[in-house]
N, C-alpha and C positions, 0 to 999 in steps of 0.2 A: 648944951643939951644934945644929947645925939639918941639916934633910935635907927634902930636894925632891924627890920617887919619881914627883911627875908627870911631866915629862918622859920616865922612862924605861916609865911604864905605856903612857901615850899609844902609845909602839913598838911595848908587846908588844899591847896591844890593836889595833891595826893588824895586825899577825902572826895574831892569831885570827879577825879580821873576815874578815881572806883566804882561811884558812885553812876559816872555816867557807863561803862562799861553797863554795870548791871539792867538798870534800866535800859540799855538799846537790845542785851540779852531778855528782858524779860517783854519788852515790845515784841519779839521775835515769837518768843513763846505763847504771848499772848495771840496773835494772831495764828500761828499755827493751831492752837487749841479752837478759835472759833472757825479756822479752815473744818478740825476733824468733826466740831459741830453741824457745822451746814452740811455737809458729807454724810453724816448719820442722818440727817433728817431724807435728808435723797432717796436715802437706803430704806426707812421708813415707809414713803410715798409707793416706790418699788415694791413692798413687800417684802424686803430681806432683812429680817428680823436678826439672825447671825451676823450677818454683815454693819448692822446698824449698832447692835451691842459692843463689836470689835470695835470701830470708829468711836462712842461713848467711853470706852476705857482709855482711849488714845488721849482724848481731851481728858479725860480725870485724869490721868499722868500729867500732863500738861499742866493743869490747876497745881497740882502736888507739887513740881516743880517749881513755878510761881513763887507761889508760897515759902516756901524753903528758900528761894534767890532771894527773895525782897526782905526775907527776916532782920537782916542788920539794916534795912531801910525802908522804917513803914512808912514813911511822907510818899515814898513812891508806889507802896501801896495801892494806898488812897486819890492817886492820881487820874482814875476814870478807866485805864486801859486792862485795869484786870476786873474791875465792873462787869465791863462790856462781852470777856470771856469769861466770864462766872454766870451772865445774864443767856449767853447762849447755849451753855451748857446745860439750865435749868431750862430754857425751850427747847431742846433736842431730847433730853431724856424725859420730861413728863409728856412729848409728844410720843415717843417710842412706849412707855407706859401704859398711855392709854390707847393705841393704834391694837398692840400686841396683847389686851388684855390682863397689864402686869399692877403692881401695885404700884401709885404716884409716891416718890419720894420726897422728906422735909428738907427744907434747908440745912438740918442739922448733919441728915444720911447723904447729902453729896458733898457737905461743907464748904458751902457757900455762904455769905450774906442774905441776910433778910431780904434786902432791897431788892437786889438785882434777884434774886428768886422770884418775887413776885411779877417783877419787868418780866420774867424772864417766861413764865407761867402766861402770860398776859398774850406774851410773842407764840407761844404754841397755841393761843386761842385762836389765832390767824390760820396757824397752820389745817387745822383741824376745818378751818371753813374750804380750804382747798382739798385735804380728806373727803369733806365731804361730797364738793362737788364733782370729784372721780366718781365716788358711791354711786352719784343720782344716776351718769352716765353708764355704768355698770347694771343700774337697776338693784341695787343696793340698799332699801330702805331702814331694812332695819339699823342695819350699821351707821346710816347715817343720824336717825332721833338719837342712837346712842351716843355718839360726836356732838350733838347738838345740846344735849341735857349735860356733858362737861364745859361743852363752852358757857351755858347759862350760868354752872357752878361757880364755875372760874371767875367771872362776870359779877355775881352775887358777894364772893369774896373780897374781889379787889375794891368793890364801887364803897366796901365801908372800912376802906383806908385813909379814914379823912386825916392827912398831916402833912406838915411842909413840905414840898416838891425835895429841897434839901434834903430831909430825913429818906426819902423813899428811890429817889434816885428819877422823879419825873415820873413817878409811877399816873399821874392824875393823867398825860397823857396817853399811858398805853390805855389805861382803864375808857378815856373815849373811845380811843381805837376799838378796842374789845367791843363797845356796843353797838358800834356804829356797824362791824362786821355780823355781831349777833346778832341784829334787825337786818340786815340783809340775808343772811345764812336761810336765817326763820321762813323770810318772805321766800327764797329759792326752792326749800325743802318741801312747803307748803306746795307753792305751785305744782311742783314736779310729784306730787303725790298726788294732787286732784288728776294731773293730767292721765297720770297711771290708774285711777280708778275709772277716768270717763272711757281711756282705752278698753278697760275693762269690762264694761258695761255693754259696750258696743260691738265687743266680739262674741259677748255671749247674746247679743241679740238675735233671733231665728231669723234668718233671710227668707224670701217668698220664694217658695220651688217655680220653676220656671212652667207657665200653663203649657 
């Protein structure tokens, strides 16, 4: 009995050479896309709305490409690392959204996954507490209950995602995170508004003219 396995290793090792090429290109990609993420969220914080949108297109290229490389290899897909830039891309652009007044986009209009949308949605609720506490220092009230009635939204959403960490991507812990920042955010917002009304009060108080 004889047997000859070279011929058919040779294939599958061609199959893996390919296969790992791709996947170290699409680690590449993947991280350059959540580099051009965190860069629009900067851009964001900064106030440059133009500059943040540019950065936002750069990662959706990114994502497009992804997508398109890993097509002849979904296992690699589904591997966590295109997750992870699909998750940051849904926190840079619903924070850019709602910073700039624009409308929040679905999962469906960046073409993303569910999961990591919601993560990802979860993660600009962070953002937004640091929004807002530039606003307090600004003296910015208004803008910041507006910042604060999305994070509660956001907050409201996620907490009735009751399903397996597996199905959601770990979303049970961003959803603590999220509240644990929303009671803090609250309690900041709060203070820093009394403190602005008692300043208030005590400038318009009449001083004693001097006898």
């Amino acid at each position: 009995m004889s047997l000859d396995l070279e011929p058919l290793a040779e294939k599958i090792r061609g199959a893996f050479t390919a296969k790992q090429a791709s996947r170290d290109q699409a680690l590449q990609l993947s991280r350059s896309t959540i580099r051009f993420c965190a860069n629009s969220i900067r851009a964001v914080h900064r106030g440059e709305e133009q500059q943040a949108g540019a950065l936002l297109a750069e990662a959706g290229e990114g994502l497009r490409q992804l997508r398109s490389l890993l097509e002849p290899h979904p296992d690699l897909f589904y591997m966590g690392f295109v997750d992870d830039a699909q998750k940051e891309y849904a926190e840079a652009s619903t924070l850019s959204s709602l910073v700039f007044g624009q409308r929040v986009l679905s999962p469906e209009e960046l073409n993303i996954g569910q999961a990591p949308y919601l993560n990802g949605i979860g993660e600009a609720a962070g953002e937004l507490r640091r929004f807002i506490l530039d606003r307090i220092r600004a003296g910015e009230f208004r803008r910041c209950e507006e910042a604060l009635d999305a994070m509660d939204e956001i907050y409201r959403v996620l907490v009735t995602m009751d399903f397996p960490d597996g199905m959601t991507g770990g979303l049970r812990r961003t959803t603590d995170m999220v509240r644990g920042v929303l009671e803090r955010t609250r309690g900041d917002l709060t203070m820093a508004i009394h403190q602005r009304q008692l300043i208030d009060r005590l400038s318009n108080v009449q001083r004693p003219k001097d006898a």
